[in-house]
Every structure is written in structure tokens, then in C-alpha cells.
Kinemage of the C-alpha trace (Angstrom):
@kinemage 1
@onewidth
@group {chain A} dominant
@subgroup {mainchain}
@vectorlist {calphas} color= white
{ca unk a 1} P -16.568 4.506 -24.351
{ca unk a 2} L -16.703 6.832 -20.860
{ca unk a 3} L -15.128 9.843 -21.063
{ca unk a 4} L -11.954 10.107 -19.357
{ca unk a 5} L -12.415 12.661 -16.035
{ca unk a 6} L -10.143 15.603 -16.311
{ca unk a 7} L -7.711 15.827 -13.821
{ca unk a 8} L -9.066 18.194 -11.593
{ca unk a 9} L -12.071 15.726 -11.579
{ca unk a 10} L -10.086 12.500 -11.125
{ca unk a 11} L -8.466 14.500 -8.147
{ca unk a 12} L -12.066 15.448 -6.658
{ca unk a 13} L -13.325 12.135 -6.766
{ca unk a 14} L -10.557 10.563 -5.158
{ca unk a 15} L -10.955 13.133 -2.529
{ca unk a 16} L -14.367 12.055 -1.773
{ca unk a 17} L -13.398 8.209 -2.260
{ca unk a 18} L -10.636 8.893 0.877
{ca unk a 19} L -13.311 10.667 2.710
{ca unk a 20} L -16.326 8.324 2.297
{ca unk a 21} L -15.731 5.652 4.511
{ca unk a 22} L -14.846 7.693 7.508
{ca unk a 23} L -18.800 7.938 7.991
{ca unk a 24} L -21.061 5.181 9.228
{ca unk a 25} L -20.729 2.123 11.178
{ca unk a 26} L -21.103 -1.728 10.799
{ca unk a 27} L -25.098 -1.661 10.380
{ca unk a 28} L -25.193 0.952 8.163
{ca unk a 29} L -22.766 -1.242 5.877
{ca unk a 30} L -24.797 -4.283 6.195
{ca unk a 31} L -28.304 -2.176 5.647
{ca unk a 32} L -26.530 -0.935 2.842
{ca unk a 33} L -24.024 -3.521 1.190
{ca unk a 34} L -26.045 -6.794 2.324
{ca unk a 35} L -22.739 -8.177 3.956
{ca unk a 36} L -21.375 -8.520 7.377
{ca unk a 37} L -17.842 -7.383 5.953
{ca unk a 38} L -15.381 -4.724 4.786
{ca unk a 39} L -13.150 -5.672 1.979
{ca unk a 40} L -9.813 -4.086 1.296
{ca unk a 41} L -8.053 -4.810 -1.703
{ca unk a 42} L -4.198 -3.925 -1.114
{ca unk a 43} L -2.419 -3.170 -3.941
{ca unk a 44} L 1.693 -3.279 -3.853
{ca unk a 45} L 4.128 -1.254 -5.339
{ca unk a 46} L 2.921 -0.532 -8.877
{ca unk a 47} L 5.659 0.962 -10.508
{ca unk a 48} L 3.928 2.665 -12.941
{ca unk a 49} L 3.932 2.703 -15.909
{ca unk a 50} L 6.838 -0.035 -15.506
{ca unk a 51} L 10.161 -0.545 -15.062
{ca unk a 52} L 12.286 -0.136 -17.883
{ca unk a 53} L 15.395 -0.680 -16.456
{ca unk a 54} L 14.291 -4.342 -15.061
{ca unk a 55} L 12.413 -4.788 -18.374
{ca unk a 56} L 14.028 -3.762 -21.354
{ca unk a 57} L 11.834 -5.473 -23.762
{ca unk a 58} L 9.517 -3.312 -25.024
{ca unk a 59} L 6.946 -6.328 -25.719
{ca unk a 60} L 7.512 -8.109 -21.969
{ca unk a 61} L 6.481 -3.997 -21.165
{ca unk a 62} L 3.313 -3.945 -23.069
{ca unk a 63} L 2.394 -7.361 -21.517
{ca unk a 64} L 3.474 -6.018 -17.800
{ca unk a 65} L 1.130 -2.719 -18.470
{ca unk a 66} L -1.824 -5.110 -19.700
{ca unk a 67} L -1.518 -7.398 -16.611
{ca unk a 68} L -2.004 -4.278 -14.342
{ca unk a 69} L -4.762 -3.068 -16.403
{ca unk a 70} L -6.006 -6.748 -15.854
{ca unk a 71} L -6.258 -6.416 -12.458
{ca unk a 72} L -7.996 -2.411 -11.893
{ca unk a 73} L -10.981 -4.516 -14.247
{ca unk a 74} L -10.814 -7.693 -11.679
{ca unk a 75} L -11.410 -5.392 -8.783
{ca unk a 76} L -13.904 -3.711 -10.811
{ca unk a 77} L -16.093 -7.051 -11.574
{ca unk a 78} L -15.872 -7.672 -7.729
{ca unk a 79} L -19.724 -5.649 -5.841
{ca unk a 80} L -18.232 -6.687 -2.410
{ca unk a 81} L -15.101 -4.151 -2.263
{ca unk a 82} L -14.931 -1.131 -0.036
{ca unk a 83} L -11.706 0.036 -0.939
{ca unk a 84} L -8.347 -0.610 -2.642
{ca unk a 85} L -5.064 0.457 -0.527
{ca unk a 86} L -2.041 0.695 -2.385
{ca unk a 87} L 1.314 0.761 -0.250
{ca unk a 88} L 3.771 2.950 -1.693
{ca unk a 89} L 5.811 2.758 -5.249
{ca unk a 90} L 2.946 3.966 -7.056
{ca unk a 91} L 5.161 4.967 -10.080
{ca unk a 92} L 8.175 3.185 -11.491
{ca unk a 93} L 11.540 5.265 -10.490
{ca unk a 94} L 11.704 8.966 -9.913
{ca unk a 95} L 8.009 10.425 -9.268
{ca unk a 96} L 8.406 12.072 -12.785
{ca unk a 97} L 5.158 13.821 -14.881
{ca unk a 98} L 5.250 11.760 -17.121
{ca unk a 99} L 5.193 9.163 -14.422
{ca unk a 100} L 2.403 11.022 -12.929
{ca unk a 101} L 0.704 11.397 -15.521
{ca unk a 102} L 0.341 7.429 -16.226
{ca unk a 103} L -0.570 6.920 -12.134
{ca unk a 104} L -3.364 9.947 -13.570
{ca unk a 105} L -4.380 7.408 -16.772
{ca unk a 106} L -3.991 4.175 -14.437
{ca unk a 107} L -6.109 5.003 -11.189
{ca unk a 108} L -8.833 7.057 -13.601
{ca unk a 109} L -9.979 3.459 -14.566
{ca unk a 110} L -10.593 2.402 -10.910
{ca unk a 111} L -14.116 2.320 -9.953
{ca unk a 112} L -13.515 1.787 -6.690
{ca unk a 113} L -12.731 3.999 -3.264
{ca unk a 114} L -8.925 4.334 -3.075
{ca unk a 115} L -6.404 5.186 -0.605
{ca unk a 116} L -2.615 5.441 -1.362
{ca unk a 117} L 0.766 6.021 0.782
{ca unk a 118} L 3.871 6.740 -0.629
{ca unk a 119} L 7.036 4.376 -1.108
{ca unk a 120} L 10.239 5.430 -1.155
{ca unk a 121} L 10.332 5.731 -5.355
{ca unk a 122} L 7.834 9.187 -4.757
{ca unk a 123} L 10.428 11.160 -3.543
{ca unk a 124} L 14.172 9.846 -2.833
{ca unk a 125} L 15.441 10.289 -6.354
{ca unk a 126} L 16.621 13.067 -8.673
{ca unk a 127} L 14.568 13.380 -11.869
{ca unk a 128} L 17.593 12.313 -13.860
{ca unk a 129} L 19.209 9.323 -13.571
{ca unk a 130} L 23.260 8.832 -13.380
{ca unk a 131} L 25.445 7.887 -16.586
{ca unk a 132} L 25.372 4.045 -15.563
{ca unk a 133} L 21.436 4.517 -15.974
{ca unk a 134} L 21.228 4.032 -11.478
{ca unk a 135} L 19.208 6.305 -9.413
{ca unk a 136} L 20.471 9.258 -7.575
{ca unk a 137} L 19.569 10.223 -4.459
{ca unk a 138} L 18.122 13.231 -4.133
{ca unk a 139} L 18.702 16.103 -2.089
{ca unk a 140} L 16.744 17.114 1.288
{ca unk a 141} L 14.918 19.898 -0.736
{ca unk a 142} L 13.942 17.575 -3.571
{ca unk a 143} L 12.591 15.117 -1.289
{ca unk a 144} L 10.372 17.874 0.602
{ca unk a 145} L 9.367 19.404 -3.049
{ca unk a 146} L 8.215 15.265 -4.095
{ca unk a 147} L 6.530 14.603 -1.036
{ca unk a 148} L 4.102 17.790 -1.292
{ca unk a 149} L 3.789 17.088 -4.839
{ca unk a 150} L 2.483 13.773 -3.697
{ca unk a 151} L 0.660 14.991 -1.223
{ca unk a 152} L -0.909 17.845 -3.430
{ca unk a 153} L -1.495 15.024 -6.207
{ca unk a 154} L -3.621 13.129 -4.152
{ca unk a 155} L -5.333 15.831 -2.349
{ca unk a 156} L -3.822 14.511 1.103
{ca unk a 157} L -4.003 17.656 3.695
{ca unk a 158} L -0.967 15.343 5.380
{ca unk a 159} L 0.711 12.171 3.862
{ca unk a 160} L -0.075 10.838 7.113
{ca unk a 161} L -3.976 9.835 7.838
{ca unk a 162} L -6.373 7.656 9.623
{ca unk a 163} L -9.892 6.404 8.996
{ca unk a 164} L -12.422 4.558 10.717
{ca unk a 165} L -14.680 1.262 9.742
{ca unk a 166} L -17.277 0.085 11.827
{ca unk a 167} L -15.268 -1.409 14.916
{ca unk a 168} L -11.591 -1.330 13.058
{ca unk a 169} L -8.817 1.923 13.014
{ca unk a 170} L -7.188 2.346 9.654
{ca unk a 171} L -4.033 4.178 9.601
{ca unk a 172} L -1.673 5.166 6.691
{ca unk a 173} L 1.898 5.871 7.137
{ca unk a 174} L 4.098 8.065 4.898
{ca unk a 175} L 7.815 6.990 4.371
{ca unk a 176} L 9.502 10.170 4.250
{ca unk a 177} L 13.827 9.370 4.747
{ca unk a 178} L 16.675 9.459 4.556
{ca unk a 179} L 15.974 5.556 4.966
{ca unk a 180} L 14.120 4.489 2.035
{ca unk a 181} L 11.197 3.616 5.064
{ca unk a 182} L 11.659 5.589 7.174
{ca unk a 183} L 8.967 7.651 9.715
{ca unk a 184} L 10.051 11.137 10.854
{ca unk a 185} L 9.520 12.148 14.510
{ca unk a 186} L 6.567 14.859 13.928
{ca unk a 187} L 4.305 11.643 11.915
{ca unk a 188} L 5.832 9.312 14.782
{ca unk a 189} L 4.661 11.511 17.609
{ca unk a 190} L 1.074 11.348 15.825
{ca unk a 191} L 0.950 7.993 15.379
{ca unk a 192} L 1.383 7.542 19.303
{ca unk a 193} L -0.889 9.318 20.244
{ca unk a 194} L -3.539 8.603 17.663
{ca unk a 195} L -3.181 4.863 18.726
{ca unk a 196} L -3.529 6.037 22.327
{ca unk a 197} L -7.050 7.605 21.173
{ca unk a 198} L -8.117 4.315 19.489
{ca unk a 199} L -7.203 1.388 21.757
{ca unk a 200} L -10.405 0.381 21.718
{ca unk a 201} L -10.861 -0.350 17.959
{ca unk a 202} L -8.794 -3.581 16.605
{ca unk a 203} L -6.197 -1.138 13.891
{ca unk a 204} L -4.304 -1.864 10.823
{ca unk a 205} L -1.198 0.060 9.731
{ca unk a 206} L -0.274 0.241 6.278
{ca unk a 207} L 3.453 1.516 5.093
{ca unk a 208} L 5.063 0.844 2.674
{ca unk a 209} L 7.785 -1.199 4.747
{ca unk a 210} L 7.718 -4.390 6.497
{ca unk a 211} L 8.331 -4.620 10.144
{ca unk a 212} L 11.396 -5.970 11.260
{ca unk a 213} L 12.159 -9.803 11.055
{ca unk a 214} L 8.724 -11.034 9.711
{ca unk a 215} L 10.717 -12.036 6.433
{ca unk a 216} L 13.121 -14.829 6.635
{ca unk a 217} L 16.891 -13.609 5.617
{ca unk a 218} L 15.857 -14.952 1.934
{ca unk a 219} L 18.068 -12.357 0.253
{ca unk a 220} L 21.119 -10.010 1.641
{ca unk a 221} L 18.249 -6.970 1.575
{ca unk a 222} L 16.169 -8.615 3.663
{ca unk a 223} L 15.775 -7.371 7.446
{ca unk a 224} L 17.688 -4.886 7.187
{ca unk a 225} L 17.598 -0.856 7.923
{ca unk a 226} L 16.983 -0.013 4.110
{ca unk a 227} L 14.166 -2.160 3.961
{ca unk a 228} L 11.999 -2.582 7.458
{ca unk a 229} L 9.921 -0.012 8.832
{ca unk a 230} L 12.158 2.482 10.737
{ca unk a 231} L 12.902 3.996 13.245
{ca unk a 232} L 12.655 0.596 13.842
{ca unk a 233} L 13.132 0.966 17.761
{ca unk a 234} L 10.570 3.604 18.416
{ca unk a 235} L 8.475 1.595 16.021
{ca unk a 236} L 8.666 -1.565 18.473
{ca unk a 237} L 8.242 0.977 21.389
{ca unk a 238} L 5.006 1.811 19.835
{ca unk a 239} L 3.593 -1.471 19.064
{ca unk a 240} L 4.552 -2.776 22.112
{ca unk a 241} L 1.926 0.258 23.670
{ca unk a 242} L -0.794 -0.759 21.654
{ca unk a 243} L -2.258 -4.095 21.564
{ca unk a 244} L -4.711 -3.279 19.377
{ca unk a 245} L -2.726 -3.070 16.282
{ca unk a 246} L -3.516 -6.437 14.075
{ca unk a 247} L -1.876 -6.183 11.428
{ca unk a 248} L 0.650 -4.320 9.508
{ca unk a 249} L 0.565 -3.874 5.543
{ca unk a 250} L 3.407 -3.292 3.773
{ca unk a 251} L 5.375 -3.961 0.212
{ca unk a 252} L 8.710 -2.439 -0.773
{ca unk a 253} L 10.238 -6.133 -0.580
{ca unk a 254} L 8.572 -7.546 -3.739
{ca unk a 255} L 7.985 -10.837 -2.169
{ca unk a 256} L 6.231 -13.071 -4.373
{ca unk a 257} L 3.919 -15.662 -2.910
{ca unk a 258} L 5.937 -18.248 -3.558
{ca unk a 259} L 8.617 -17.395 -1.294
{ca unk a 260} L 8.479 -19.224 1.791
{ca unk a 261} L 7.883 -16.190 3.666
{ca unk a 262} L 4.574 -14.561 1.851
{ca unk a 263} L 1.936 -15.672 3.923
{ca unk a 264} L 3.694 -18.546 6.937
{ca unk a 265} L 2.185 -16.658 10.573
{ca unk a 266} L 4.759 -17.701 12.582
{ca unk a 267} L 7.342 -15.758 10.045
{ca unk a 268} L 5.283 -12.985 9.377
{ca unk a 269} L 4.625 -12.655 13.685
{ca unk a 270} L 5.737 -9.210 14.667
{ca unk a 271} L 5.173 -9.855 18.097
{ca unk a 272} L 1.933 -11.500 20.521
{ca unk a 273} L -0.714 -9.337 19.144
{ca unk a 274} L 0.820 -7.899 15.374
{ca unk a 275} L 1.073 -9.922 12.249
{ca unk a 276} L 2.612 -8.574 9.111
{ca unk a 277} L 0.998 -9.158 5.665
{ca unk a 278} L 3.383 -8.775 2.810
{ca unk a 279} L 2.229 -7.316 -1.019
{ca unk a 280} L 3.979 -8.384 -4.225
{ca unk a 281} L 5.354 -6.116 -6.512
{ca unk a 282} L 2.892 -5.389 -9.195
{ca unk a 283} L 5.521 -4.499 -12.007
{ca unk a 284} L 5.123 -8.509 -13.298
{ca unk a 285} L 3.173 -10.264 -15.986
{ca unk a 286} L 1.713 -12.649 -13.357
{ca unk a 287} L 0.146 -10.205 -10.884
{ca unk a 288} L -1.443 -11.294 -7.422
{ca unk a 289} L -2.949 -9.295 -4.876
{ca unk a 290} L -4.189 -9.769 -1.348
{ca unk a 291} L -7.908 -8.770 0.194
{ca unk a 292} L -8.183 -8.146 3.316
{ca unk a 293} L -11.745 -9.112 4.734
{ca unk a 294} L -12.817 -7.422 8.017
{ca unk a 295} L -15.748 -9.388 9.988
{ca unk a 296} L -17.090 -7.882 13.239
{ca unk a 297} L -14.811 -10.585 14.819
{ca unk a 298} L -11.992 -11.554 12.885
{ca unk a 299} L -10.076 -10.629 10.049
{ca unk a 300} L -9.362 -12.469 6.887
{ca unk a 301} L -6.469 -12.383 4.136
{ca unk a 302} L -6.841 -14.030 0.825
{ca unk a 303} L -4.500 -13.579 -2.238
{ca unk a 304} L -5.631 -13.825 -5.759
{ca unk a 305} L -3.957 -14.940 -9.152
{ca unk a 306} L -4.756 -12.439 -11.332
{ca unk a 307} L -2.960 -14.508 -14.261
{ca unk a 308} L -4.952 -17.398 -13.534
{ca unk a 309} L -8.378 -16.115 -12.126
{ca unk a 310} L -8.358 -17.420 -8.991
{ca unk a 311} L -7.939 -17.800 -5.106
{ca unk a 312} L -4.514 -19.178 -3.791
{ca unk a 313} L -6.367 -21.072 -0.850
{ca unk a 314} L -3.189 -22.033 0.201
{ca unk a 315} L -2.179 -18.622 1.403
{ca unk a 316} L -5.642 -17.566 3.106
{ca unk a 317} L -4.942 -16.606 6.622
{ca unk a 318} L -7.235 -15.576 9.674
{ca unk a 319} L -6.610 -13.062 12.424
């Protein structure tokens, strides 16, 4: 059995995993890997341990825990990935220790490089929850006190970050309120003009929300300010700037690929040059998960049944 990594270790080697693919371009990956491709398994909203308050049976819990186990040892068994993003809701309700502590037990089991965001769940709630068992929104210090916690966690110097592979721009977004997704101007004002130092590299931007309108109005939640990408008019402003930006990864919605919306481009079509690509909720017994697969001249999206053991070829997408 290996030895579980203490957790000043765990923390060390996910520092080096977030800095080791900054270095290096497309030949030196090819030289190295034998493939002409980066592959990015996304990961979307964990919610770990799990949800207790969606899923009060303690045995549908145990089998919810075992499927996300399931899938760190799928990505595990696969030589061809560079990296596994994970967009926000990393643990199940109130960024807690002993929530923590699980995300500690969870992610030591990965194998692979990892880089995270946060969602909205690391930081907008109290610690306690109200009589009725609801959240409680927390107050402006508490959110400031969870996001450096996450921040300090993970070993981010910023919650906001960018990194570079071969000919594609990488950049990671921290939510940060009052709106559950919602940018602040300081992380805004870097994101300009870090796009405006990269228009020459084809960029993806993973947050933890979607943009605007590339969901259909499936439920009441849908498209609206709670749950897109805000501010979502300086956001558009932005995009609008920068051609360059190919996609946008996000969860926070929990859309399951079986909803209409998952994976149709002409839905998910930001605008002429920006798809969206949507991430289910892991906190479910049947767990899929998308990999993104960047070629020197295109980009690719396939999901996977984790349940089932294999490729949804009905949802693979190019770009």
C-alpha cells in the first residue's frame, strides 16, 4: 500500500504539478510524450466528500464517494494525460476542515498534474448552517478569510493564474462575489490585459460559471445573474477584444449530458470565435467527465462514462 504524503507534501507536489507545464513547448512534448497532443481532463464541481443534504442515504453516499474514487483511478490508468482541471465546488457546502480535509484524502490519490479554481461553495457560506438545515451567506470578512484559505490550501500566490502549452494560453478564473460567479474588478483588469499579451496563442478560460446564454432556459436558474459568469457585461466587453479565446470551461450548473444543452455548438456558441463547454456535477453515482484534447491545430472535447467505461461519441465535439 503507498504511504499517504503528509500534507505539507501533498501541498508541495501540487505546487510543482501547477508549475510544470508552464515550461516547454510542443516538440519537447512530442520528444517526450510520443504524441502530437495535450490532454486536459476537466473535472466539475466535486462536492466533496458529498452532499448530504441532496443525499440523505447514507448507502446512496458510500456509493457516490466510490464513483468519485472510480474516476481519480480512470484518469490514473490513462499515460496520455497532462493535466486534470477541476472548475470550482471542490468540497460539498461550506469550505469546512473537515471538508478540507477529505479534498486533502481525495486529490492525494491523483497521480496526475492538477490545477483547481474555486466555485462559489469555497467561500460564500458561514460554517454553520441555518435551523431549516439551508446555507447562510456569509459575511464580506468570511468570504476574504475562505478565499485565502483556498488560496493558501493550494499554494496559489493569487486565485487568479495563467499557464502556457505549446501554442495554447490557459487561464484560470477565481469566482470571488457577492454573485455566486462573480469576477472582481482588480482579477478583471488582469484578465484584460493578460489576454492583450497573448493574442497570439489560441486561449481557454476556465471558471467555474458558464457564459451567458450558452444553456437553453431548461430550468428557472438557468441564464441568469446567479449562475453565468459575471460581470457579465465587462465579460462580453472582453471577449469581444480577444478573438483568441476558444473556449470557455465552466460547471456550477450541474448539467448532465443528457440535457439537450451539454454538448449542441450552436447552444453552447458564446459568440463567432468562443464556445462554452459545460462539466457535470460530480456529486452522482453515474459520473462523466470531459477531456479536452489540444492538437497543434484544433481542439477536441470528448466526454466519458465513468459508470459504464466508455466514450459518449455522441457528444465529441471539434474546435
Amino acid at each position: 500500500m503507498m504511504k499517504m504524503l503528509s500534507r505539507r507534501s501533498f501541498i508541495r507536489n501540487l505546487v510543482v504539478g501547477l508549475g510544470a507545464l508552464t515550461f516547454g513547448g510542443w516538440q519537447r512534448l512530442v520528444s517526450a510524450e510520443g504524441r502530437g497532443y495535450y490532454r486536459i481532463v476537466v473535472l466539475g464541481d466535486p462536492h466533496l466528500p458529498v452532499r448530504v443534504a441532496e443525499h440523505t442515504d447514507v448507502k446512496e453516499q458510500q456509493k457516490i464517494m466510490a464513483a468519485k474514487d472510480d474516476v481519480i483511478a480512470d484518469i490514473n490508468g490513462w499515460e496520455d494525460v497532462s493535466a486534470v482541471a477541476v472548475v470550482g465546488d471542490i468540497v460539498a457546502r461550506r469550505a469546512v476542515q473537515s471538508e478540507y480535509e477529505y479534498v486533502h484524502s481525495f486529490f492525494g490519490k491523483l497521480k496526475k498534474k492538477l490545477w483547481v479554481v474555486n466555485g462559489n461553495h469555497e467561500f460564500l457560506y458561514e460554517d454553520g448552517v441555518q435551523p431549516n438545515g439551508k446555507l447562510k451567506v456569509a459575511s464580506l470578512a468570511t468570504w476574504r478569510r475562505k478565499l485565502a484559505y483556498f488560496a493558501a490550501f493550494w499554494q496559489l500566490p493569487r486565485r487568479w493564474y495563467a499557464k502556457d502549452l505549446g501554442r495554447y494560453h490557459l487561464i484560470f478564473l477565481s469566482t470571488e462575489g457577492p454573485l455566486p460567479t462573480q469576477i472582481g474588478e482588480e482579477q478583471l483588469e488582469w484578465f484584460r490585459k493578460d489576454l492583450a499579451k497573448h493574442r497570439d496563442k489560441t486561449t481557454l478560460v476556465f471558471f467555474h460559471g458558464p457564459l451567458n446564454h450558452t444553456l437553453l432556459n431548461y430550468k428557472k436558474s438557468v441564464n441568469t445573474p446567479k449562475t453565468i459568469a459575471m460581470p457579465a457585461d465587462a465579460i462580453d466587453a472582453i471577449l469581444t477584444e480577444n478573438p483568441q479565446v476558444r473556449l470557455w470551461v465552466s460547471g456550477h450548473t450541474h448539467t448532465p449530458c443528457n440535457n439537450p444543452s451539454y454538448a449542441d455548438k450552436e447552444v453552447n456558441r458564446y459568440n463567432e470565435h468562443t464556445y462554452n463547454i459545460h462539466n457535470d456535477c460530480m456529486d452522482r453515482k453515474k459520473i462523466t467527465t470531459n477531456s479536452i484534447y489540444l492538437y497543434e491545430d484544433h481542439i477536441e472535447v470528448r466526454t466519458f462514462d465513468h459508470k459504464h467505461k466508455k466514450w459518449l461519441t455522441g457528444f465529441d465535439r471539434s474546435f
